[in-house]
Backbone as numpy.savetxt, mean C-alpha at the origin, in Angstrom:
# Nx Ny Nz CAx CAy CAz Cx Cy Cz
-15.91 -79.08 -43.59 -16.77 -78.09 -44.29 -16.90 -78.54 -45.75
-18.14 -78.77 -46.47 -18.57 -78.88 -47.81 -17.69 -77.98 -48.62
-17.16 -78.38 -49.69 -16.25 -77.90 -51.07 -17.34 -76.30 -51.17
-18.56 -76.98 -50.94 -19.54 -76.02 -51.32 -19.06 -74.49 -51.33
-18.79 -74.62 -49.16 -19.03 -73.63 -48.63 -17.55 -72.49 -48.73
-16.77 -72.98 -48.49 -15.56 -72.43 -48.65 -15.31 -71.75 -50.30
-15.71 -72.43 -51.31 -16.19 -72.17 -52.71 -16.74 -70.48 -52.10
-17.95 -71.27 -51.88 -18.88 -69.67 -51.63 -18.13 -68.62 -51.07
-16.94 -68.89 -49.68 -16.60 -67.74 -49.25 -15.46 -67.26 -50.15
-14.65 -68.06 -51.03 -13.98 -67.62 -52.35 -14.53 -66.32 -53.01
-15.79 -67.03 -53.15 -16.73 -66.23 -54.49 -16.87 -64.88 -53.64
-17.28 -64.63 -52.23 -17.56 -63.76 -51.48 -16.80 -62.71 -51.54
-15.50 -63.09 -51.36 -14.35 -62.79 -50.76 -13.66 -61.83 -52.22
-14.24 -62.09 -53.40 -13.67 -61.55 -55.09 -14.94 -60.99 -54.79
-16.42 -60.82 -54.56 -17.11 -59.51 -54.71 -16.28 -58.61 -53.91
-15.97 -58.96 -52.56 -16.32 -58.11 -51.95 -14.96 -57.11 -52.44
-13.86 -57.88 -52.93 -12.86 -57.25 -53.82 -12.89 -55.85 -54.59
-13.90 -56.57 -55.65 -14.37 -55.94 -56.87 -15.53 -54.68 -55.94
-16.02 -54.23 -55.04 -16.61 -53.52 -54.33 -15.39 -52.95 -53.57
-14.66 -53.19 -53.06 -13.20 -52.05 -52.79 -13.56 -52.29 -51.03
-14.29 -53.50 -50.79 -14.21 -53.77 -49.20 -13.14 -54.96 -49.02
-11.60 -54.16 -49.29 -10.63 -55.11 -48.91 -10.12 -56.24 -47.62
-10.69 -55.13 -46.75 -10.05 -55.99 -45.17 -11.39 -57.29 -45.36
-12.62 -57.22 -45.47 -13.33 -58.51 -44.95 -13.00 -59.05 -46.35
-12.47 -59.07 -47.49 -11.98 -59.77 -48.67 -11.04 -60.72 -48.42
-10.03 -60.05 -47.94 -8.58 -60.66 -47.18 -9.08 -61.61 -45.89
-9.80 -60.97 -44.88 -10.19 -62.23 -44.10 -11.58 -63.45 -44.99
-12.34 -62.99 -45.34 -12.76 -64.63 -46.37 -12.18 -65.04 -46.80
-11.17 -64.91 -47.57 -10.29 -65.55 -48.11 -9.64 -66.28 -47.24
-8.69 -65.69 -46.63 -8.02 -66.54 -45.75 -8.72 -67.42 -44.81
-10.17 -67.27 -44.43 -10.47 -68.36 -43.50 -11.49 -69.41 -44.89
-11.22 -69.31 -45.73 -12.32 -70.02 -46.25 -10.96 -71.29 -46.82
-9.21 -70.72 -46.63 -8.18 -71.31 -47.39 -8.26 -71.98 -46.10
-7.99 -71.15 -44.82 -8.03 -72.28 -43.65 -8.94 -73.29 -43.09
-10.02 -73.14 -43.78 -11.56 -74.03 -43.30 -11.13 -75.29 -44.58
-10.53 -74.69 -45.26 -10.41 -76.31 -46.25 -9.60 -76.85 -46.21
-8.29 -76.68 -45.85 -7.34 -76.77 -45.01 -7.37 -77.96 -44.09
-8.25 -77.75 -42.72 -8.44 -78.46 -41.94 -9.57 -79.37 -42.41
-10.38 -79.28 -43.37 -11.26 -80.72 -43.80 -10.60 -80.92 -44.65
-9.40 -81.05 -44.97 -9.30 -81.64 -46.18 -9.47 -82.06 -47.63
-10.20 -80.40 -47.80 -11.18 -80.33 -48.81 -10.01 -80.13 -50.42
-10.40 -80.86 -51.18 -9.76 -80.06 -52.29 -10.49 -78.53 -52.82
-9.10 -77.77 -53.14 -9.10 -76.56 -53.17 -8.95 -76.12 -54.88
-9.96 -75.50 -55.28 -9.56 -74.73 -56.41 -7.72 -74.06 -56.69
-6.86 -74.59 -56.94 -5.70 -73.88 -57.10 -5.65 -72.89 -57.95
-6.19 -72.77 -59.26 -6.23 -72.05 -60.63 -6.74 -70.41 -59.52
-7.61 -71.25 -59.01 -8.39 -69.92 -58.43 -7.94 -69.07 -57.28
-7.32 -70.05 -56.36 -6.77 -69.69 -54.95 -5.42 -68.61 -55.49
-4.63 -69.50 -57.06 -3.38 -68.84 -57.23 -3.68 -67.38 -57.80
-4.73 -67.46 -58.38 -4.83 -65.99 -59.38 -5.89 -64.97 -57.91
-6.61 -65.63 -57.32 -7.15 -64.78 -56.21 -6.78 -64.17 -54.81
-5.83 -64.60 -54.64 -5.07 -64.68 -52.98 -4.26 -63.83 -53.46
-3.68 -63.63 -54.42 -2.32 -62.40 -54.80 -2.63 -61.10 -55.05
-3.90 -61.21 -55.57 -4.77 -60.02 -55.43 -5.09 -59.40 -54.76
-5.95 -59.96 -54.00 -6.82 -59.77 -52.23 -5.72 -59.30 -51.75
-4.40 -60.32 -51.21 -3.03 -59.78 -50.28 -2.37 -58.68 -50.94
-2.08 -58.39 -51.97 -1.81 -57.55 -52.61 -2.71 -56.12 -52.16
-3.82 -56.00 -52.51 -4.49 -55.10 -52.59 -4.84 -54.69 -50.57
-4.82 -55.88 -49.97 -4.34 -55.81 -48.83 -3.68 -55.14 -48.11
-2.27 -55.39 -48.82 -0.84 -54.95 -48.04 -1.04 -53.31 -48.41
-1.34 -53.30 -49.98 -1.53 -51.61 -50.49 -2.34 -50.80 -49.09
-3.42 -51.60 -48.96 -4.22 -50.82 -47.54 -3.87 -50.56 -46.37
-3.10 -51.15 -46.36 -2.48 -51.86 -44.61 -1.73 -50.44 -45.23
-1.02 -50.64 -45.90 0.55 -49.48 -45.92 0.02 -48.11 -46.22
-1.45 -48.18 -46.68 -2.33 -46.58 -46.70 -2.56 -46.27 -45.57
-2.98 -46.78 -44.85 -3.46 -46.54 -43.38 -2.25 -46.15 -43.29
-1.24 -47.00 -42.92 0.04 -46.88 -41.84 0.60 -45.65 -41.98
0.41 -44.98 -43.51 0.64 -43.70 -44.33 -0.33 -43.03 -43.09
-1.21 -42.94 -43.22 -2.35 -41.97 -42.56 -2.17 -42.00 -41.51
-1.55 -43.26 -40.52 -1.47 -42.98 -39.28 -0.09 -42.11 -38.83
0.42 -42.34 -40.10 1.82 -41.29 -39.70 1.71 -39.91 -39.74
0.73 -39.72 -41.03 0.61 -38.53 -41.30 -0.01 -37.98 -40.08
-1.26 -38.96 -39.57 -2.15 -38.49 -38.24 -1.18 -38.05 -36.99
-0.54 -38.77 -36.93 0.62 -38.96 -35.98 1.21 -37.34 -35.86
1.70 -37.30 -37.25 2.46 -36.05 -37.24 1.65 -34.77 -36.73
0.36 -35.01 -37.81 -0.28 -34.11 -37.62 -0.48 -33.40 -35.89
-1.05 -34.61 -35.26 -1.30 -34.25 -33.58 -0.08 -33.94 -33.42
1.26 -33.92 -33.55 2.40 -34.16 -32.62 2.80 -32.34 -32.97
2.77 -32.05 -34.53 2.58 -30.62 -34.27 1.57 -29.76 -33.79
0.42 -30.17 -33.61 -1.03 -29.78 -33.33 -0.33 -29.52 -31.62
0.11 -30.35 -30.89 0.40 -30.32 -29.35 1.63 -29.87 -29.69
2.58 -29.80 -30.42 3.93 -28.78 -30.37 3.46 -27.32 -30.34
2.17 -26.66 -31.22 1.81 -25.64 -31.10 0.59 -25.32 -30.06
-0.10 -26.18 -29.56 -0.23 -26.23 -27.93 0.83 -25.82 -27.14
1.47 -26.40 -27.31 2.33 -26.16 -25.94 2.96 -25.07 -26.15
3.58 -24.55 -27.74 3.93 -23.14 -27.59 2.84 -22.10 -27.07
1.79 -22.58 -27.53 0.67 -21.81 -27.38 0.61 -21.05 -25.53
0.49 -22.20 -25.64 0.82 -21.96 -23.38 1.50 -21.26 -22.99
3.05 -21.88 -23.61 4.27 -21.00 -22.71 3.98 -19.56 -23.45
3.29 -19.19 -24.76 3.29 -18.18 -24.72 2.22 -16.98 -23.68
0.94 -18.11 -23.95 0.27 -17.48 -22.49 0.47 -17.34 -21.46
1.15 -18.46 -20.95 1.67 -18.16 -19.40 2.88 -16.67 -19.46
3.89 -16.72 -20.50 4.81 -15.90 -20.54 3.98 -14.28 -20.79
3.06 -14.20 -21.83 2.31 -13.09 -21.22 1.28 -12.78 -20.12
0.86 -14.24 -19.59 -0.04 -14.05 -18.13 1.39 -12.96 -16.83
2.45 -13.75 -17.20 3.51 -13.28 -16.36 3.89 -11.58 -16.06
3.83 -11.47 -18.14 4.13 -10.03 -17.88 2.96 -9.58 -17.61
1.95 -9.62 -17.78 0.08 -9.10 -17.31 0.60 -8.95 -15.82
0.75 -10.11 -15.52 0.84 -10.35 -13.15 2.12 -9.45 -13.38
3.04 -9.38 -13.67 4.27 -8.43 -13.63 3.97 -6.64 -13.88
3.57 -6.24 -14.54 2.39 -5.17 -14.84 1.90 -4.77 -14.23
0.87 -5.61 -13.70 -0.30 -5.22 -12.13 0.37 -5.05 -11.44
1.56 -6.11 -10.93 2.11 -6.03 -9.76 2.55 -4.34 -9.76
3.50 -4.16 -10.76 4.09 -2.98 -10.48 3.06 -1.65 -10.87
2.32 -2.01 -11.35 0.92 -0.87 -11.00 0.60 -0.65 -10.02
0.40 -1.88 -9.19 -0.51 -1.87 -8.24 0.59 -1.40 -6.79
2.24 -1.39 -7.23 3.05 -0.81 -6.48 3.41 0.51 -6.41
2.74 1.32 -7.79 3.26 2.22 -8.16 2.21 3.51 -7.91
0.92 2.76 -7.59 -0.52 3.21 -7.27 -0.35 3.73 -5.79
0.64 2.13 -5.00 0.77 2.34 -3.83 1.84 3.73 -3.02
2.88 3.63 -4.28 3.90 4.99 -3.89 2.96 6.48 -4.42
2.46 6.44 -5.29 1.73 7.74 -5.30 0.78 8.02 -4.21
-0.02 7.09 -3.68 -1.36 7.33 -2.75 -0.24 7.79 -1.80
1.07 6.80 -0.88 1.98 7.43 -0.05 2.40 8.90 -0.39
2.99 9.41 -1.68 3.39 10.47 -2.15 2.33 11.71 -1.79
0.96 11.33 -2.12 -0.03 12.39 -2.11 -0.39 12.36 -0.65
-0.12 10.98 -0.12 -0.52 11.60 1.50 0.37 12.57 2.41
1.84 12.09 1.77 2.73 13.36 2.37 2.88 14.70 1.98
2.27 14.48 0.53 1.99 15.93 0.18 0.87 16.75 0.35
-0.35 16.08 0.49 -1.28 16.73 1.65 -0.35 16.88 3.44
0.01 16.23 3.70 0.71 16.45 5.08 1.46 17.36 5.21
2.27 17.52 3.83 3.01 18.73 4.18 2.24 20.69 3.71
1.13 20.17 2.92 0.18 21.38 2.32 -0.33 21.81 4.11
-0.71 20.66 4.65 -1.45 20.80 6.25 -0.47 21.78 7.16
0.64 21.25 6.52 1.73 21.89 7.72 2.29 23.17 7.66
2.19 23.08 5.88 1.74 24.85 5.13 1.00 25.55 5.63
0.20 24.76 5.25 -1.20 25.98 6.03 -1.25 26.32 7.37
-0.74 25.16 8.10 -1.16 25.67 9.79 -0.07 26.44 10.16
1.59 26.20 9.01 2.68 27.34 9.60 2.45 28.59 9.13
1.89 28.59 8.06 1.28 30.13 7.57 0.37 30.66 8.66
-0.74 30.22 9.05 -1.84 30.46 9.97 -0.82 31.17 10.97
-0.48 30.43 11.80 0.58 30.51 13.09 1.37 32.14 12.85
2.04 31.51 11.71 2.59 32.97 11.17 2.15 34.47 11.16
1.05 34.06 10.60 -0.19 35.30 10.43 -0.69 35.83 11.39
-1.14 34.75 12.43 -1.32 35.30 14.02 -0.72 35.81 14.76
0.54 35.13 14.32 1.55 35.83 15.34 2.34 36.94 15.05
2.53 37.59 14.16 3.20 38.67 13.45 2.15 40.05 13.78
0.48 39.29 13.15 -0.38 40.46 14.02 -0.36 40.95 15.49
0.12 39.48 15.79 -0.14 39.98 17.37 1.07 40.77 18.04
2.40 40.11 16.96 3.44 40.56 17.30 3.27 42.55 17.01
2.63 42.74 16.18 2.29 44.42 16.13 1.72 44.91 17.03
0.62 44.23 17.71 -0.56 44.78 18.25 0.73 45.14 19.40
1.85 43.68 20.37 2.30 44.10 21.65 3.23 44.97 21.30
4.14 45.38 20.14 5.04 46.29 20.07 4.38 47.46 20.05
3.20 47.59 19.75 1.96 49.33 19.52 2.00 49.41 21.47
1.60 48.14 22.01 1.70 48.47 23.20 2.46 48.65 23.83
3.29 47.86 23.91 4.96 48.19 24.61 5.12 49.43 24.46
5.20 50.16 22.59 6.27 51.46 22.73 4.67 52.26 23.36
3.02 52.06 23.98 2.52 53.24 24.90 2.88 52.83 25.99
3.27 51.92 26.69 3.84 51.09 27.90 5.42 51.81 28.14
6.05 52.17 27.44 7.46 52.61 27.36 7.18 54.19 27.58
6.10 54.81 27.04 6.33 56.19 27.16 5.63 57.04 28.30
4.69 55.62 28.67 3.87 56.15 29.57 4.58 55.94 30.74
5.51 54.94 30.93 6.56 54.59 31.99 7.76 55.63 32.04
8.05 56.10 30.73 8.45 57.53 30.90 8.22 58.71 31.23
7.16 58.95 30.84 6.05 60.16 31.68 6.12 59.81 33.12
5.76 58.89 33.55 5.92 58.56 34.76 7.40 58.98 35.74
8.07 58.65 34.85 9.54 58.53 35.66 9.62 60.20 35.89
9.66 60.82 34.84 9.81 62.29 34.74 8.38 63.20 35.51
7.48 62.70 36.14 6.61 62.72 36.79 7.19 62.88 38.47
8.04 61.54 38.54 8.47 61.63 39.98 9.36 62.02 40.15
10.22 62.28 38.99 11.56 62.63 39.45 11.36 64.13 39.28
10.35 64.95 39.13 10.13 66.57 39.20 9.71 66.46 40.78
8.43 65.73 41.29 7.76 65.76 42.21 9.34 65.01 43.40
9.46 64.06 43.48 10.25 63.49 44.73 12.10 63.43 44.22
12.50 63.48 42.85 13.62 63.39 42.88 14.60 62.18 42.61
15.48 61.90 42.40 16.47 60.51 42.20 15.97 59.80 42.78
15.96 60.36 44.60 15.51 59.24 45.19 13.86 58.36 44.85
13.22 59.04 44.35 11.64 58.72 44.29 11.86 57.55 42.56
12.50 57.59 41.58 12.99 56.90 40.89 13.59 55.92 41.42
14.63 55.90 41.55 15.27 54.69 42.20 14.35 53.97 42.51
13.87 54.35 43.76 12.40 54.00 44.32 11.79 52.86 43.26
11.32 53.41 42.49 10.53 52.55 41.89 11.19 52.00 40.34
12.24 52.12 40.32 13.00 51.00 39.37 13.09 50.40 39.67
13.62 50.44 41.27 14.05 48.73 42.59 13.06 48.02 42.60
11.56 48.19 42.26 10.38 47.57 42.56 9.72 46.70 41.52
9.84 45.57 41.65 9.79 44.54 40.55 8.08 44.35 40.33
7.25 45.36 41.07 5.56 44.97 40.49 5.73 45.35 39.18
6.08 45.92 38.23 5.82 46.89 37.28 6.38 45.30 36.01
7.02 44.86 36.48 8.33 43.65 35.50 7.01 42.91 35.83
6.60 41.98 37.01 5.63 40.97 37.04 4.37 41.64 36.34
3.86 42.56 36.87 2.56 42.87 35.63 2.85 42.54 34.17
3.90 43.19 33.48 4.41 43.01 32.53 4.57 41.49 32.10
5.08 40.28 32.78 4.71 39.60 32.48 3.88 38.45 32.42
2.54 39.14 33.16 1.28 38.09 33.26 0.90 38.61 32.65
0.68 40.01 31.90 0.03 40.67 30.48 0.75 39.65 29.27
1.71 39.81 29.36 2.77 38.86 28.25 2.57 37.22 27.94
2.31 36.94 29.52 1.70 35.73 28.94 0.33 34.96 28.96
-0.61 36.04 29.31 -1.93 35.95 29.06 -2.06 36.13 27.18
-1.11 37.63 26.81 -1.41 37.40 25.59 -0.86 36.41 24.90
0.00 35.34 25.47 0.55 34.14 24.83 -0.62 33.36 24.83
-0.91 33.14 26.02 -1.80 32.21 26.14 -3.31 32.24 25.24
-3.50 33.59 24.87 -4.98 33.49 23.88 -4.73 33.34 22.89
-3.39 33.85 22.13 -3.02 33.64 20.85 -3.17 32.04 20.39
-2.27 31.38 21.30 -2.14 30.09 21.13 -3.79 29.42 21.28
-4.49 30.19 21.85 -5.78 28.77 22.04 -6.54 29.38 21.30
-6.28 30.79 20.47 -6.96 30.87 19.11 -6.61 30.38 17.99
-5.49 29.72 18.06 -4.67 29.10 17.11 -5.49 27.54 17.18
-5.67 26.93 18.45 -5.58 25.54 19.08 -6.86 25.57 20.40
-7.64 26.19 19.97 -8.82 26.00 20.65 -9.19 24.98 21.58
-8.70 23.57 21.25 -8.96 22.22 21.64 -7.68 21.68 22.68
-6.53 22.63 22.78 -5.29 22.35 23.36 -5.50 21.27 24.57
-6.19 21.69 25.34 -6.51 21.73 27.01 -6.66 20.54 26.85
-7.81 20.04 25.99 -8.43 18.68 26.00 -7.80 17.75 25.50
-7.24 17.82 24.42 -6.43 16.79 23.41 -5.64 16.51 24.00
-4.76 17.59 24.88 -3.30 16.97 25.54 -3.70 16.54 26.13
-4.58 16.76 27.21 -5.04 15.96 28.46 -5.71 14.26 28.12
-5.98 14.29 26.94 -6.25 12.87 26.52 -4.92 12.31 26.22
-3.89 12.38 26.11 -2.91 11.97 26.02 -1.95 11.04 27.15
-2.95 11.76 28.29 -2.33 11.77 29.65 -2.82 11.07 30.52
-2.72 9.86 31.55 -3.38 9.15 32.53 -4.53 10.06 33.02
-5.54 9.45 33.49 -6.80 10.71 33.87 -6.66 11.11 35.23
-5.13 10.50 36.16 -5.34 11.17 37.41 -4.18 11.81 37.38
-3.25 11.83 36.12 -2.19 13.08 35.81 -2.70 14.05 34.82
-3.67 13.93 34.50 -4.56 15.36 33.80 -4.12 16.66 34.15
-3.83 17.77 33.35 -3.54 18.90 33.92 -4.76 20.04 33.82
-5.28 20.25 34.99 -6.05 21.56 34.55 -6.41 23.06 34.98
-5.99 23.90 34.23 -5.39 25.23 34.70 -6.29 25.86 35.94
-6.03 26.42 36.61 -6.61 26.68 37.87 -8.06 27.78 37.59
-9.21 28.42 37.92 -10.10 29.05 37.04 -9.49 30.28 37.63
-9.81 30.93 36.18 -9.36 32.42 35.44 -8.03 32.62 34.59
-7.18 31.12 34.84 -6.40 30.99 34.03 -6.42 30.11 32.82
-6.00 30.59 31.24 -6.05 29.94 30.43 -5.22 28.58 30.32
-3.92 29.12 30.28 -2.74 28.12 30.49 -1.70 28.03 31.93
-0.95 27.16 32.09 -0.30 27.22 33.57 0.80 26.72 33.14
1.88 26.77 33.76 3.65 26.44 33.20 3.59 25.39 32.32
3.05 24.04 33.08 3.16 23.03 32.14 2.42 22.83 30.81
1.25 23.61 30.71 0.49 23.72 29.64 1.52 24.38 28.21
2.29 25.67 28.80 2.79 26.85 28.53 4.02 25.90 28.13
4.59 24.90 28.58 5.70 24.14 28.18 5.69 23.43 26.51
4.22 22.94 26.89 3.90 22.14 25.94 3.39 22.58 24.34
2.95 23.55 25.07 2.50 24.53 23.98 3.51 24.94 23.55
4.63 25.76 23.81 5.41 25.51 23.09 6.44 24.81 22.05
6.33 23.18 22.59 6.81 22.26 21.47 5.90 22.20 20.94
4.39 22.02 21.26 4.01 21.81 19.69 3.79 23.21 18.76
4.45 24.39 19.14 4.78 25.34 17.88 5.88 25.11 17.14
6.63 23.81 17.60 7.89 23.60 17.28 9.30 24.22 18.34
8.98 24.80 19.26 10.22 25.69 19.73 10.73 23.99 21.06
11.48 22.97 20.46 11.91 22.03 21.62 12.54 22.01 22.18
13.56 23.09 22.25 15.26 23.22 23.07 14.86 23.76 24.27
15.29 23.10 25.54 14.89 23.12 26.90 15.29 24.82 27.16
16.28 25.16 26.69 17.23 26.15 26.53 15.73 27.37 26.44
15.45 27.31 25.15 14.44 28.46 24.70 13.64 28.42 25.24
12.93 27.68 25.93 11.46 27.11 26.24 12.08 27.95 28.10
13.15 27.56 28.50 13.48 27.77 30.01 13.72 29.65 29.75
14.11 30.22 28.33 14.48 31.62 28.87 12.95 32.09 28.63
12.34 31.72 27.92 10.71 32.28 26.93 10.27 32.55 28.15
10.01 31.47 29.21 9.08 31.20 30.29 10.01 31.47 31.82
11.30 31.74 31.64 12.09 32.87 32.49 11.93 31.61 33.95
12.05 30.68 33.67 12.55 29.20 34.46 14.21 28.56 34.20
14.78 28.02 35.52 15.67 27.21 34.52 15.79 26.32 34.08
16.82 25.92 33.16 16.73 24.49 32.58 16.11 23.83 33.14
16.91 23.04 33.98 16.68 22.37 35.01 15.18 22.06 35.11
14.02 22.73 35.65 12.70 22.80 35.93 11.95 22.57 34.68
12.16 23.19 33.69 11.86 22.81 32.41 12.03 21.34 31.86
13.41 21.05 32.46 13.40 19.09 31.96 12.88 18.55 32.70
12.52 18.96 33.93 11.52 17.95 35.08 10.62 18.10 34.91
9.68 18.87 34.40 8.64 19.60 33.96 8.43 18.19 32.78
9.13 18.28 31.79 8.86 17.59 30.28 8.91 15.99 31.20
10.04 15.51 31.73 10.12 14.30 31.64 9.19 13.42 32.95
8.52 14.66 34.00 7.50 14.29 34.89 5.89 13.87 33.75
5.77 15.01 33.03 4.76 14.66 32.01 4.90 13.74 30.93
6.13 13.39 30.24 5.80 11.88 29.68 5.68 11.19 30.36
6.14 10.85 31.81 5.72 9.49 32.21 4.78 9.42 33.05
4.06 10.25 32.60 2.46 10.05 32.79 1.43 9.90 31.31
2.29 9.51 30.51 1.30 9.44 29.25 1.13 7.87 29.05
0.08 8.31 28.41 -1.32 6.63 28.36 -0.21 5.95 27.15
-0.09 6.23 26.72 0.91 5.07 25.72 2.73 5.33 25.41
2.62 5.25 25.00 4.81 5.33 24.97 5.05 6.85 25.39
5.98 6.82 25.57 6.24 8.04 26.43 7.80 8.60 25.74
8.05 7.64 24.95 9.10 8.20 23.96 8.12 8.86 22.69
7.18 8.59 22.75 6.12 9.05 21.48 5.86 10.02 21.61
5.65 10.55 23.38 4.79 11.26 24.10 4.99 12.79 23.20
6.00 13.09 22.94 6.23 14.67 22.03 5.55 14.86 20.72
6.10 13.86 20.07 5.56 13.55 18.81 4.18 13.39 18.44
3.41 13.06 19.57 2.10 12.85 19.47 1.31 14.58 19.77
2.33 15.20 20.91 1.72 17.00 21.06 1.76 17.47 20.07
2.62 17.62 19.23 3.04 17.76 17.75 1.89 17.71 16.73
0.93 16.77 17.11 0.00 15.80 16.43 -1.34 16.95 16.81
-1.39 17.58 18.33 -2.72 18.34 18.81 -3.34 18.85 17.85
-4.88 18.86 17.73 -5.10 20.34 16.73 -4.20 20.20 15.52
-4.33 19.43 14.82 -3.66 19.90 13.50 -4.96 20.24 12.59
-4.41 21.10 11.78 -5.18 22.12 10.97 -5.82 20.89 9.78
């Protein structure tokens, strides 16, 4: 390479100095020391010595500004993503309690809707034991108004025959059990309307309960028939074979064959089978 040219990138290499564009200063320089170098060029020394200490100098100052800035940069991101990442765990840690929150809202939503359904269930069971109550206390007046004209008129009677025929004509007809059976097909006819004014739908509902060729259905002119009269009674609540066998003047015995011939004729579990009469007609 000509003295010329390397000269020139000298000269280049001190503008570009004196203009504060250090890095391509530092490389002219240095390739214009290495281009003369390898031709063998003689080299300005006066110039190379007072210019090269400069350039590298002012160089190294840059190099070590940057390296400054890249640390500082450095730092900068490294807390920038330290407070990222707190940033997160703090979101996730309140996403948690947010999902922790709902959850137990959305559990607590679930025990009240349960709460209010049993407390409508039990308002239902209010109302239909009040109802029941109400019916039956009236009705319970209406048969005691009758009984005590049934009692006096059966007294008139007695004192009727016993002027006209005597002890014997009494006797007579105390021994005679029509007067007890009237008495109780009146008794449980009026059972039987009370209850299907109570339960209008009895007949049908139970009978859906029941295979369709074990269906029970009362013979015509009768409302209810033993087994109806059984059932009807648990679902007023009365379940002790005991009460149900003196109410209906059967014994035990017939009463549990009675119950356990009719669950196992019911369309689905037959351990359910009560629990579900229970269920008839609810108010």
């Amino acid at each position: 390479m000509p003295s010329k040219e390397y000269r020139a990138l000298q000269t280049l290499a001190l503008i570009l100095y004196e203009e504060g564009d250090i890095n391509r200063a530092y490389n002219y320089i240095n390739v214009s020391i290495n281009d003369a170098l390898e031709a063998n060029t003689r080299m300005n020394i006066p110039f190379i010595s007072t210019v090269i200490p400069v350039i590298s100098q002012a160089y190294q100052k840059e190099m070590k500004e940057k390296d400054r800035l890249q640390i500082k940069l450095i730092w900068f991101i490294s807390v920038l993503l330290l407070a990222l990442v707190a940033a997160i765990i703090i979101v996730y840690a309140q996403k948690k309690k947010v999902t922790i929150a709902e959850r137990n809202q959305h559990l607590t939503n679930i025990q009240l809707a349960e709460l209010n359904n049993k407390l409508l269930n039990i308002n239902a069971k209010l109302v239909e034991s009040n109802s029941i109550k109400e019916t039956y206390i009236v009705r319970y007046m209406d048969l005691c108004s009758e009984y005590i004209n049934h009692v006096d008129k059966y007294r008139s009677g007695l004192n009727k025959i016993a002027k006209e025929e005597g002890a014997t004509g009494v006797m007579k007809l105390l021994k005679s059990p029509a007067d007890l059976e009237d008495e109780l097909k009146e008794f449980y006819a009026n059972f039987d309307a009370t209850f299907l004014h109570l339960f209008p739908n009895f007949v049908e509902q139970f009978n859906s309960l029941l295979e369709e060729d074990k269906r029970i259905i009362p013979k015509q002119g009768k409302q209810l028939n033993t087994a109806l009269r059984i059932f009807a009674l648990i679902r007023l609540g009365i379940t002790d074979s005991v009460k149900i066998a003196e109410f209906l003047r059967y014994s035990v015995n017939t009463i549990y064959n009675y119950r356990v011939k009719i669950r196992n004729s019911a369309i689905n579990s037959r351990d359910d089978f009560e629990k579900q009469v229970m269920m008839v007609g609810q108010f």
